[in-house]
KOLLONU-592000 format. One record per atom (N, C-alpha, C): residue in one letter; x, y, z. Coordinates in steps of 0.05 Angstrom, whole numbers, padded with zeros to 5 digits, always signed. Example, Ala and Ser with C-alpha at 12.3 -4.5 7.8 and 13.67 -1.06 7.14 Angstrom:
! residues 2
A+00264-00114+00156 A+00246-00090+00156 A+00264-00066+00156 S+00257-00045+00142 S+00273-00021+00143 S+00258+00001+00157 
END
This chain:
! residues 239
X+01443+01336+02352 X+01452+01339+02380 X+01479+01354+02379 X+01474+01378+02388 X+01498+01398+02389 X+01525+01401+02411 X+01507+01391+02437 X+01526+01395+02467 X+01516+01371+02481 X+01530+01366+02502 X+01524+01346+02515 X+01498+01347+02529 X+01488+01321+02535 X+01456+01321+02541 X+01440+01316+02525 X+01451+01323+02505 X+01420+01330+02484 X+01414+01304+02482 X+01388+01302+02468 X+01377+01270+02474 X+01357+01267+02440 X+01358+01240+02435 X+01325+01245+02416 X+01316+01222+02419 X+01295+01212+02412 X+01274+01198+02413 X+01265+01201+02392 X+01266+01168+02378 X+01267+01155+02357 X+01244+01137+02355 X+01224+01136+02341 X+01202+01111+02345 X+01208+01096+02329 X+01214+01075+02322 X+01211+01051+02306 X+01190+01027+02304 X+01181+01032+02272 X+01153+01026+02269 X+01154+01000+02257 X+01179+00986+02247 X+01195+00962+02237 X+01223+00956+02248 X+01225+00931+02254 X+01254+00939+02252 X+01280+00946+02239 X+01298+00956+02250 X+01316+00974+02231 X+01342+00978+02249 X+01360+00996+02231 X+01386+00997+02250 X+01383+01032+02253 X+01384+01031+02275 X+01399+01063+02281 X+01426+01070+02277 X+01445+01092+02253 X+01466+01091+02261 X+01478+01117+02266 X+01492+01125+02278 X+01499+01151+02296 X+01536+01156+02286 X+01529+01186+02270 X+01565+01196+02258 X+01561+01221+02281 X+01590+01222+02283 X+01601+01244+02298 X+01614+01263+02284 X+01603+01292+02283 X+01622+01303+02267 X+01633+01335+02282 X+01655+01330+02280 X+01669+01359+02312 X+01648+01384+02298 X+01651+01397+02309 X+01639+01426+02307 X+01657+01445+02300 X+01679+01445+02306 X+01711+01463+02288 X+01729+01445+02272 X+01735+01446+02251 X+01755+01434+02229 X+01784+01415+02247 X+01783+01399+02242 X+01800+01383+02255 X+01796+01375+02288 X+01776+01381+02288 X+01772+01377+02321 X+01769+01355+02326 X+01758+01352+02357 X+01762+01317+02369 X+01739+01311+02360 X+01730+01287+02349 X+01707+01271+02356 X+01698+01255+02377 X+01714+01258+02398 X+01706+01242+02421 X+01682+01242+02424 X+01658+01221+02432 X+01639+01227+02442 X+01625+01198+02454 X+01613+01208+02477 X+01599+01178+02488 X+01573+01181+02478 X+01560+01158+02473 X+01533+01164+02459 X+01517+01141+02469 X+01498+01138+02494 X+01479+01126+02501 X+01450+01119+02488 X+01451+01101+02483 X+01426+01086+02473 X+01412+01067+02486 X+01387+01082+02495 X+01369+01065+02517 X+01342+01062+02499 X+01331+01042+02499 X+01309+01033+02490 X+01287+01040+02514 X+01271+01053+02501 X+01244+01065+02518 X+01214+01049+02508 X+01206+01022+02528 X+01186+01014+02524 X+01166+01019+02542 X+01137+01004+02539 X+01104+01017+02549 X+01109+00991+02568 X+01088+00991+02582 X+01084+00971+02600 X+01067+00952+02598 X+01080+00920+02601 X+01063+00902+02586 X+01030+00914+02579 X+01031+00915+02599 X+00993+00921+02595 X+00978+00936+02579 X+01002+00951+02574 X+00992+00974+02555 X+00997+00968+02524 X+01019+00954+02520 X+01038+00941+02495 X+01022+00916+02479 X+01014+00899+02499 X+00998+00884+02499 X+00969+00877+02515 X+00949+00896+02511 X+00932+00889+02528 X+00914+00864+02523 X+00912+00856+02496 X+00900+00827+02498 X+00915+00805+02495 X+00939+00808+02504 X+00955+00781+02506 X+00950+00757+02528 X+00941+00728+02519 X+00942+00720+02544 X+00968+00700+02543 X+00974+00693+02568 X+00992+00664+02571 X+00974+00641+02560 X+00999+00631+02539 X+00992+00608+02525 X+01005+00580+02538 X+00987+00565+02547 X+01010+00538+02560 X+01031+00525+02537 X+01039+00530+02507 X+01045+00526+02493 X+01069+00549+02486 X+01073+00563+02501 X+01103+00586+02497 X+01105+00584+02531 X+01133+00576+02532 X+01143+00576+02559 X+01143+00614+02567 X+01149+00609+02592 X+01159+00640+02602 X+01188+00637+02597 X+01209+00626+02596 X+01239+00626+02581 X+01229+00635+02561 X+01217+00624+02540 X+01215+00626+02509 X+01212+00662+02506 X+01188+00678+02521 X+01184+00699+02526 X+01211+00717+02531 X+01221+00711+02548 X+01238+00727+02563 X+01273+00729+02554 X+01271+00710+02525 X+01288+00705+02520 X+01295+00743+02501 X+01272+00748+02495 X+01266+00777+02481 X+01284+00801+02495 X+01288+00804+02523 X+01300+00826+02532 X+01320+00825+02538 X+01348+00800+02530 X+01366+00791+02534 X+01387+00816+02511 X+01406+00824+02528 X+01419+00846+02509 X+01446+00843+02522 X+01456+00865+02505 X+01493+00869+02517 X+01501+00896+02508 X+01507+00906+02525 X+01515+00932+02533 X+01544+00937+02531 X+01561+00949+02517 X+01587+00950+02510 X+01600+00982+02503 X+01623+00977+02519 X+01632+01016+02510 X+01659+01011+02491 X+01645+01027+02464 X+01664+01026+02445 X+01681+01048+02442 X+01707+01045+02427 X+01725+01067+02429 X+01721+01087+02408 X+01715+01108+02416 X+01712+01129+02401 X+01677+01141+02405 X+01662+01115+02413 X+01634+01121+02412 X+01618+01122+02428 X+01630+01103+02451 X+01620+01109+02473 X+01606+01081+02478 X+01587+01089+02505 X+01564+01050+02508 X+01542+01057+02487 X+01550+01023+02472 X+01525+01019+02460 X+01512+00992+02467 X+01483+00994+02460 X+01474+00970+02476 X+01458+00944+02443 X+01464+00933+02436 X+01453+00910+02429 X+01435+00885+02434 X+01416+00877+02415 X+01393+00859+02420 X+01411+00826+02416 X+01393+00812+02434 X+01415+00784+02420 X+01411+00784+02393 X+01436+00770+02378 X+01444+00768+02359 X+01451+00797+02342 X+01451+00813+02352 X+01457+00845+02335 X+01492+00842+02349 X+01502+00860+02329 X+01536+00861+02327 X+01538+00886+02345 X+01555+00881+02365 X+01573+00902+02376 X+01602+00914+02356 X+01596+00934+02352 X+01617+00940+02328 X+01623+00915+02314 X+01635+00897+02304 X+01631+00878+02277 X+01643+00882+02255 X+01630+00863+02241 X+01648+00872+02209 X+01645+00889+02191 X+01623+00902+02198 X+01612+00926+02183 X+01630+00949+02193 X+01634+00940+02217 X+01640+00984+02232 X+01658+00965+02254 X+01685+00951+02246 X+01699+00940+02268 X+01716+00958+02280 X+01709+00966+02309 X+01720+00983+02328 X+01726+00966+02357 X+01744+00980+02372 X+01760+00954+02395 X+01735+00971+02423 X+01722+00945+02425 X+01719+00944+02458 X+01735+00944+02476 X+01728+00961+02493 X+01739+00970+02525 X+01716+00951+02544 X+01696+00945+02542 X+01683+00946+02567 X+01659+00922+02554 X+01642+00912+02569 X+01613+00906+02569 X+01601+00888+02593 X+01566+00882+02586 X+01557+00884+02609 X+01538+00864+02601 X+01525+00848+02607 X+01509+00822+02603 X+01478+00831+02623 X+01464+00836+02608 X+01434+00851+02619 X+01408+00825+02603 X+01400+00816+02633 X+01372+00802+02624 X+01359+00795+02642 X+01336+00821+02649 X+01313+00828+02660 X+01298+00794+02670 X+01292+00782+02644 X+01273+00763+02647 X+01292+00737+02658 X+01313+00736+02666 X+01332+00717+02660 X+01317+00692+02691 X+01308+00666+02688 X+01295+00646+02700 X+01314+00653+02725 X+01305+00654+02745 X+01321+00657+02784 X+01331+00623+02785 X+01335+00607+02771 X+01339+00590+02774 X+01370+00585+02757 X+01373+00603+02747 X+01403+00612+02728 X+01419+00625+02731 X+01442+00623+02735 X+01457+00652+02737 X+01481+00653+02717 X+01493+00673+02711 X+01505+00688+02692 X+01528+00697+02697 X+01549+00685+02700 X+01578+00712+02706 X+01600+00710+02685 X+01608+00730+02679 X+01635+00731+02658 X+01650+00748+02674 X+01678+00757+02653 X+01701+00770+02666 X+01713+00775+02642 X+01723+00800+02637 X+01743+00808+02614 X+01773+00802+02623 X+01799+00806+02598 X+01818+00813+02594 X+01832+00836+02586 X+01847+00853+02594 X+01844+00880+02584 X+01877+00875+02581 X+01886+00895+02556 X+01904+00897+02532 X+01929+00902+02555 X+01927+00928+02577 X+01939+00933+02588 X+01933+00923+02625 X+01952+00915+02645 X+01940+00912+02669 X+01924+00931+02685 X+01896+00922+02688 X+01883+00936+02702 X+01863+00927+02727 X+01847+00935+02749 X+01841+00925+02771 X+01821+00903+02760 X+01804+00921+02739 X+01776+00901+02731 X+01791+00876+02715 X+01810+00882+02704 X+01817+00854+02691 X+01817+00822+02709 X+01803+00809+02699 X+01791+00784+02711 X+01775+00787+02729 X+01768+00798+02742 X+01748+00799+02757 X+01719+00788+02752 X+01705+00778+02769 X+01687+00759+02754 X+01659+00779+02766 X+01647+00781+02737 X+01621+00796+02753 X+01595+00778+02739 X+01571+00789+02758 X+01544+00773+02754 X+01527+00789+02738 X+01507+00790+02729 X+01485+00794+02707 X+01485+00821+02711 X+01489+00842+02694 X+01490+00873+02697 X+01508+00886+02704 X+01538+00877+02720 X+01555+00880+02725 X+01569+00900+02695 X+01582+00915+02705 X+01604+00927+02682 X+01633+00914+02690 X+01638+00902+02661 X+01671+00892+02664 X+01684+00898+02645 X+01705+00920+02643 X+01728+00930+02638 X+01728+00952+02640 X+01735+00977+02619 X+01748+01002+02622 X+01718+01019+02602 X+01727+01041+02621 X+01714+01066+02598 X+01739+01087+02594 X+01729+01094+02569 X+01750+01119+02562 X+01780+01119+02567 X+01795+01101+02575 X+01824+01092+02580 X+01837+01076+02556 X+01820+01069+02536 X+01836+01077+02503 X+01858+01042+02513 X+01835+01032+02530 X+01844+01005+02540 X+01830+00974+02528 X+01831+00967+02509 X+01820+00946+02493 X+01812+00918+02508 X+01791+00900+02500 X+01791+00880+02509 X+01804+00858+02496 X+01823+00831+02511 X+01834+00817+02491 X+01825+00788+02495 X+01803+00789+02519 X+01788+00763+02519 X+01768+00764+02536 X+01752+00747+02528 X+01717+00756+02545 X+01715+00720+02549 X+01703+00719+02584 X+01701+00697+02589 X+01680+00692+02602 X+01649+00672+02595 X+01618+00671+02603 X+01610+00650+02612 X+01603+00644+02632 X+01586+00623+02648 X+01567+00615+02653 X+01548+00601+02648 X+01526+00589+02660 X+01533+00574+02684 X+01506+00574+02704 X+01518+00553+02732 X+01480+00556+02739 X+01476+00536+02757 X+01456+00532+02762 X+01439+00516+02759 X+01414+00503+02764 X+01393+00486+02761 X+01383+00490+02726 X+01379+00523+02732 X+01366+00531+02698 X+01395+00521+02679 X+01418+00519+02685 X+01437+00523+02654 X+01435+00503+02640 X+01417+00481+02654 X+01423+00453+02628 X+01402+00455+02609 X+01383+00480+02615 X+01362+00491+02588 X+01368+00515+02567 X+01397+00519+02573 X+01411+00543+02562 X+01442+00543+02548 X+01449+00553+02531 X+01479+00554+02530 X+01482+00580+02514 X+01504+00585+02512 X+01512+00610+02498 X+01516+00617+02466 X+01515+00628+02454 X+01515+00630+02421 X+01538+00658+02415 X+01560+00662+02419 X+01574+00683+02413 X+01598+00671+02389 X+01590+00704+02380 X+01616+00711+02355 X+01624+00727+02362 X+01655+00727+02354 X+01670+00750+02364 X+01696+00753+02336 X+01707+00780+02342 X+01720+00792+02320 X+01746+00809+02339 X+01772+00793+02330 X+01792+00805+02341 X+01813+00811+02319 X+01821+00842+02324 X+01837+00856+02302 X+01866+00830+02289 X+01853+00828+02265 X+01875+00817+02243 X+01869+00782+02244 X+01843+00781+02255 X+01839+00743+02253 X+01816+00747+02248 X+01800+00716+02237 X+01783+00705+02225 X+01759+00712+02246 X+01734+00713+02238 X+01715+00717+02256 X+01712+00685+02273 X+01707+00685+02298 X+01702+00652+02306 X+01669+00655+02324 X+01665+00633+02323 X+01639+00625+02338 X+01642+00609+02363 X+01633+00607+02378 X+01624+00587+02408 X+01605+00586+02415 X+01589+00558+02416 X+01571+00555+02434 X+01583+00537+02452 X+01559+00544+02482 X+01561+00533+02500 X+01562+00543+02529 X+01556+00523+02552 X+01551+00537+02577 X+01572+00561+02586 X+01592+00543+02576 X+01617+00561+02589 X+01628+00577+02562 X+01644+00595+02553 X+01650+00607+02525 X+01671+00619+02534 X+01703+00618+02524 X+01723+00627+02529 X+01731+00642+02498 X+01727+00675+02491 X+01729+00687+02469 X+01766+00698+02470 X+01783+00703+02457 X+01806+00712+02451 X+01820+00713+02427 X+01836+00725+02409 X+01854+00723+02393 X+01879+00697+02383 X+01889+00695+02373 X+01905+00672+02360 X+01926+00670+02388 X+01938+00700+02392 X+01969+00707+02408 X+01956+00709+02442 X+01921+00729+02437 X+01921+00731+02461 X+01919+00761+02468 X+01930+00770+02449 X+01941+00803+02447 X+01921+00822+02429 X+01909+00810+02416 X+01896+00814+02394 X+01871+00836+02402 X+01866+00858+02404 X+01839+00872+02408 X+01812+00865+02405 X+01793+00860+02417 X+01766+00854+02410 X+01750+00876+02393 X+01747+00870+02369 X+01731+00894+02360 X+01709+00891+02344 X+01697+00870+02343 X+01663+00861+02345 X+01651+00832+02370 X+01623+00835+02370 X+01622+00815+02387 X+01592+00812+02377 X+01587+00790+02371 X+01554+00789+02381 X+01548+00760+02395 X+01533+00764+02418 X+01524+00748+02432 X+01491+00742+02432 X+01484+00717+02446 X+01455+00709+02445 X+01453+00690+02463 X+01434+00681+02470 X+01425+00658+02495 X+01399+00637+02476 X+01418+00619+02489 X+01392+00605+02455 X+01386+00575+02485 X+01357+00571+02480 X+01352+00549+02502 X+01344+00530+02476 X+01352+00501+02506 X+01361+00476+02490 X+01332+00468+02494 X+01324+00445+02479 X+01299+00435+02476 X+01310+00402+02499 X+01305+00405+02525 X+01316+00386+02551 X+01299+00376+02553 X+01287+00341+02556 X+01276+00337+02565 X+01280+00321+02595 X+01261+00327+02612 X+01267+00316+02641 X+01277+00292+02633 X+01291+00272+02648 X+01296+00256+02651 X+01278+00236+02672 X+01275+00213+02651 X+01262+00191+02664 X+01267+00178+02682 X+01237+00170+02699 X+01254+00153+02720 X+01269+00125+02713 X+01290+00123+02726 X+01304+00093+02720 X+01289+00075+02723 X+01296+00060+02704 X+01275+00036+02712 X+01297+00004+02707 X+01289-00010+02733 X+01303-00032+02738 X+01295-00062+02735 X+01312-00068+02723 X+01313-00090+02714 X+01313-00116+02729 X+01296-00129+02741 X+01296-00152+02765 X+01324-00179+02743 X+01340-00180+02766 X+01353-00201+02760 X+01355-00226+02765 X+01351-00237+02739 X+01341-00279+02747 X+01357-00289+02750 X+01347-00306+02770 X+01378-00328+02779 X+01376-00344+02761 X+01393-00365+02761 X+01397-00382+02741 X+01391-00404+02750 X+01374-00416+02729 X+01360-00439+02737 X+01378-00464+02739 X+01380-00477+02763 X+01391-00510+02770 X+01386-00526+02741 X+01414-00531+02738 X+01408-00560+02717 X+01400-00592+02720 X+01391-00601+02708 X+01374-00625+02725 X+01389-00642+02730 X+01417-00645+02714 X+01438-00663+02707 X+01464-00654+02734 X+01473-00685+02730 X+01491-00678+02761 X+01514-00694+02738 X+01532-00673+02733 X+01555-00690+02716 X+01570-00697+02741 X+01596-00716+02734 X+01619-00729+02753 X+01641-00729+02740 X+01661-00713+02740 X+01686-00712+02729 X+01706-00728+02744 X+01723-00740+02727 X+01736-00762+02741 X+01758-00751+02726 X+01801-00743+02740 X+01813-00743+02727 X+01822-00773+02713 X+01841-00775+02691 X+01844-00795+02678 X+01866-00824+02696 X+01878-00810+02714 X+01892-00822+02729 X+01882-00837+02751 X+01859-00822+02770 X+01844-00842+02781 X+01822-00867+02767 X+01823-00856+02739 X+01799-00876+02723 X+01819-00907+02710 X+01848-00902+02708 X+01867-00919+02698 X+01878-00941+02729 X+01870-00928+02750 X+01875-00939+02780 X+01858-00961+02779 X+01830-00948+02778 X+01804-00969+02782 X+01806-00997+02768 X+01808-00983+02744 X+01817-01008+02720 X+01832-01021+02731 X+01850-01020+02736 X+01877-01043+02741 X+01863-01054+02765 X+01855-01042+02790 X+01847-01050+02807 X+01824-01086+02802 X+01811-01069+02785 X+01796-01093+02783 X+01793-01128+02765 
END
């Protein structure tokens, strides 16, 4: 691909990584370049035409498949990732500006919102967006320095979050969970891998309560008589 536009179409017959170098076209030139990667699939019916629904694979379980994250890296532009695949990472660690939380199949009974931190002040910083939303910067050479994810809803107690993240000059860390607050040691620190995933919990409904009838206590047959010692020393003498 020589000029902008140009496009290719890639079939993959296993899976595999695609990886994409930029190289200027005059000696010392810029490499700038944005480089979109969209996945081009058939339609169930066609992909799968003898598939049936099994009562034994949920529709979550299914849908957990088109759950991705969309991110614009510096120097490379948006790239989009499958759960658990690395957004730049430790292989090719480069600083995110931007990303975007995309899931087609995602249960209407769930919802999804995060919000970035950006290196320098900007409008998108904190702002809280919902499922597909773009949050941070393109091309403004503006880094992310914390990514913040939510579950809320009826569906989130069958869900939580699975992210790793990679910020320039610290240890890689992990989080699970509904809510996931990603950042650096200082705070300051650049984001420059990420991989995220949606992993559902194995919930079972909850039972009905069940109550316990409470017994009274049965009468004792005996009638004691307590007498202090002072009225019992009265009687005596009395008599």
């Amino acid at each position: 691909m020589s000029r902008p536009g140009d496009g290719l179409v890639v079939r993959a017959a296993a899976p595999g990584r695609l990886t994409v170098h930029v190289k200027p076209l005059a000696e010392n030139g810029s490499v700038a370049a944005t480089v979109r990667i969209e996945p081009l699939t058939q339609s169930v019916a066609a992909r799968e035409p003898q598939m049936k629904a099994s009562p034994e694979i949920s529709r979550t379980s299914r849908d957990l498949r088109d759950f991705r994250v969309l991110a614009h890296v510096a120097s490379i532009g948006d790239v989009a990732a499958r759960a658990e695949q690395w957004l730049a990472g430790p292989s090719a660690p480069s600083r995110i500006e931007g990303l975007s939380i995309e899931w087609p199949g995602k249960p209407d009974d769930l919802d999804i919102c995060y919000s970035v931190k950006t290196a320098r002040a900007q409008a998108v910083s904190g702002q809280i967006m919902q499922s597909g939303g773009f949050a941070g910067t393109r091309g403004k050479a503006v880094p992310l320095v914390g990514v913040m994810m939510e579950m809320s809803g009826p569906g989130a107690a069958h869900f939580q979050f699975v992210a790793e993240a990679i910020f320039l000059g610290a240890p890689a860390m992990r989080l699970t969970g509904k809510r996931v607050v990603l950042s650096g040691p200082t705070g300051r620190e650049p984001l420059v891998g990420l991989r995220l995933s949606v992993q559902e919990l194995d919930v079972e409904r909850p039972s009905e309560p069940r109550l316990t009838p409470i017994r009274p206590a049965r009468a004792s047959s005996r009638v004691r008589v307590f007498r202090s010692s002072v009225q019992h020393d009265h009687l005596a003498a009395s008599s």
